[in-house]
C-alpha positions as CSV (number, residue, x, y, z in Angstrom):
1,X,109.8,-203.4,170.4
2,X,110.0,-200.4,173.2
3,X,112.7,-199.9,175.2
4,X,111.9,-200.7,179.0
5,X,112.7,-197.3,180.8
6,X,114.4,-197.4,184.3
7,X,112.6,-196.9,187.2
8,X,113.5,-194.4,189.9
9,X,112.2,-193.2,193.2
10,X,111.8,-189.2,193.8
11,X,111.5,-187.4,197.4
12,X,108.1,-186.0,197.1
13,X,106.4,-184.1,199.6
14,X,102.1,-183.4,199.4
15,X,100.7,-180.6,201.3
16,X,97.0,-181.3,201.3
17,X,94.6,-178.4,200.9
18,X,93.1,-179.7,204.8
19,X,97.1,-179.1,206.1
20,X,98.3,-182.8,206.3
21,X,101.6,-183.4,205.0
22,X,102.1,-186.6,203.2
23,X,105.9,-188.0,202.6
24,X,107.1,-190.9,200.4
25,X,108.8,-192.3,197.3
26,X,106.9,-191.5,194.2
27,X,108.3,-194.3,191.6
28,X,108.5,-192.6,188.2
29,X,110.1,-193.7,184.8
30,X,109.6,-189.8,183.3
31,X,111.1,-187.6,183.4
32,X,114.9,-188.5,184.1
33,X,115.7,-185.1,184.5
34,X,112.9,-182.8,186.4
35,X,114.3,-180.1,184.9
36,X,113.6,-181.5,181.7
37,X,110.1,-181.1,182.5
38,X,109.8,-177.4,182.4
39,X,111.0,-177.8,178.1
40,X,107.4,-178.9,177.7
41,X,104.0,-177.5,178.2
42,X,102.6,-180.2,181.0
43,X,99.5,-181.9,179.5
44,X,98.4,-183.8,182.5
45,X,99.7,-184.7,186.1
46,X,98.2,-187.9,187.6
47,X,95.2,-187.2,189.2
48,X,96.3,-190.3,191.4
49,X,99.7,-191.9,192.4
50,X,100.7,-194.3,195.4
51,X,103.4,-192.8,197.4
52,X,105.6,-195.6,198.7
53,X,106.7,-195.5,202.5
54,X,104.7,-192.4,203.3
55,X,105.7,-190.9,206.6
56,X,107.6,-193.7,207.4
57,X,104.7,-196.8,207.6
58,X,103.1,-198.0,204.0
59,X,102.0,-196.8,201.0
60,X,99.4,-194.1,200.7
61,X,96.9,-193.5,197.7
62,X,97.0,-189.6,196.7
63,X,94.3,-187.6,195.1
64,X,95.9,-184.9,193.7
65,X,92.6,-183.2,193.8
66,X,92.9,-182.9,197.3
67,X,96.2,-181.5,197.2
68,X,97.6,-178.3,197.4
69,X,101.0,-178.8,195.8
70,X,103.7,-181.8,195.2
71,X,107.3,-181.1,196.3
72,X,109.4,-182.9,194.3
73,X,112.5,-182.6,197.3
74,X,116.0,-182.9,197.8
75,X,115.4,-183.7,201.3
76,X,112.6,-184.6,203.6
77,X,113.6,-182.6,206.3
78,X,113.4,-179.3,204.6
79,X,114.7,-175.8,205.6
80,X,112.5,-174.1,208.1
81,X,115.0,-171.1,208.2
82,X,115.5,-170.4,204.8
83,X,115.3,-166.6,204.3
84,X,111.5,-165.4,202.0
85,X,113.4,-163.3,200.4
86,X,113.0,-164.0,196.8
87,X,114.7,-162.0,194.3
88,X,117.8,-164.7,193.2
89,X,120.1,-162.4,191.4
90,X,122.9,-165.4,191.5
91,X,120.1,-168.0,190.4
92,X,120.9,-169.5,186.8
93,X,119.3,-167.3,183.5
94,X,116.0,-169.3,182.5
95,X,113.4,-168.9,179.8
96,X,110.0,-168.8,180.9
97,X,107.8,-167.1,183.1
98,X,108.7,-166.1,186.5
99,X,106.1,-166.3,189.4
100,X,104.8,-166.1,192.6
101,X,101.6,-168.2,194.1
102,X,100.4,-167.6,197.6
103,X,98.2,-170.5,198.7
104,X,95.1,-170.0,200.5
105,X,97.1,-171.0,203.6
106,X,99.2,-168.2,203.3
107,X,102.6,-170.2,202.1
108,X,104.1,-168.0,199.4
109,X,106.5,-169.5,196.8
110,X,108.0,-168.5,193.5
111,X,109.5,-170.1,190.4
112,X,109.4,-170.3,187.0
113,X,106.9,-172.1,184.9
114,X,106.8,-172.3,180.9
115,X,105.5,-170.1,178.7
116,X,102.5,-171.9,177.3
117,X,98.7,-171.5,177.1
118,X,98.8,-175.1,179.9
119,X,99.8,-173.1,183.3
120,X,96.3,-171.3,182.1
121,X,94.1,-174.1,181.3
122,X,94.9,-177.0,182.9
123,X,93.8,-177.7,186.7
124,X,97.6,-177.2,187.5
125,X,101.5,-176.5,186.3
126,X,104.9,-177.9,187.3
127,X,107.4,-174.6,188.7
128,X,110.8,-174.5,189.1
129,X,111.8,-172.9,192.3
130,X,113.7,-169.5,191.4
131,X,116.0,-169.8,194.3
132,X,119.1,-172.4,193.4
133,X,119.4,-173.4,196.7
134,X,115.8,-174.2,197.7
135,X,114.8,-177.5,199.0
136,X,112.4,-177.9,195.8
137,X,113.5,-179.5,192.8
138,X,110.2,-179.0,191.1
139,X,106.8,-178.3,192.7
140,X,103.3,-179.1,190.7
141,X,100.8,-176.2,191.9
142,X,97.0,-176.9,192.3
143,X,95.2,-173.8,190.9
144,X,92.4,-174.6,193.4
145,X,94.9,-174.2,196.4
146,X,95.7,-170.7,194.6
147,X,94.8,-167.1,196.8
148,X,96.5,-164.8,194.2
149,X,98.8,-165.2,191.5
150,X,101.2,-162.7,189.9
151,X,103.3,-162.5,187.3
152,X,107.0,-161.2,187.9
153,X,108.9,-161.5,184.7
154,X,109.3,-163.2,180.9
155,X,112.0,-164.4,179.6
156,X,112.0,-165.4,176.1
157,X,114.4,-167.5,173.9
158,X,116.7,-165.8,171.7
């Protein structure tokens, strides 16, 4: 018999490709850790999920398609001064690749991502913010939202 997992609800933020901004509770049993999540090539993201108590009202049905990225967030409120500079010299040493994505819109973010054929192939890839004390917890990227894409460094396991 399988262990029943215990539920939890995350912060999550969706910035749609057509500039709405969608905010709720996203109730997940996996990971436990997000950071967790980066250890493993990402097969699939739901293509759909219900975001409970989305911008303060009801539920609301997401298409990822439609999306430009999910914020996984420590807070809903953000930080709209947070400096773009983005080199982290005091963030902690990970193993993976380190990029940066500028959207379509413009909105450049970095992070790192692991080091798998998936990031490639799939139709999107979870990223680690590379800054420590970003808002972000773990952001899934649309690669149809995607202007340019560069790589900025590897780091591999010893």
């Amino acid at each position: 018999m399988e262990a029943q997992r215990a539920t939890e609800k995350r912060k999550v933020v969706v910035n749609l490709q057509d500039g709405t901004v969608v905010k709720g509770y996203l109730e997940t049993t996996v990971p436990t850790d997000l950071a967790s999540l980066l250890q493993v090539p990402l097969r699939r993201f739901p293509a759909h999920f219900k975001l409970i108590g989305a911008n303060g009202c009801g539920d609301h049905n997401v298409d990822v398609r439609n999306a430009k990225a999910v914020f996984f967030v420590k807070s809903f409120e953000g930080d709209k001064e947070k400096n773009p500079v983005r080199f982290y010299s005091n963030g902690p040493a990970v193993h993976g690749i380190w990029v940066e994505v500028r959207f379509r819109d413009g909105e450049v973010v970095e992070g790192v991502i692991h080091n798998s054929i998936h990031h490639l192939v799939e139709e999107g890839f979870l990223m680690s913010p590379s800054d420590p004390e970003s808002n972000n917890e773990l952001i899934y990227v649309l690669k149809s939202a995607i202007q340019n894409y560069r790589v900025l460094g590897v780091r591999t396991v010893r």
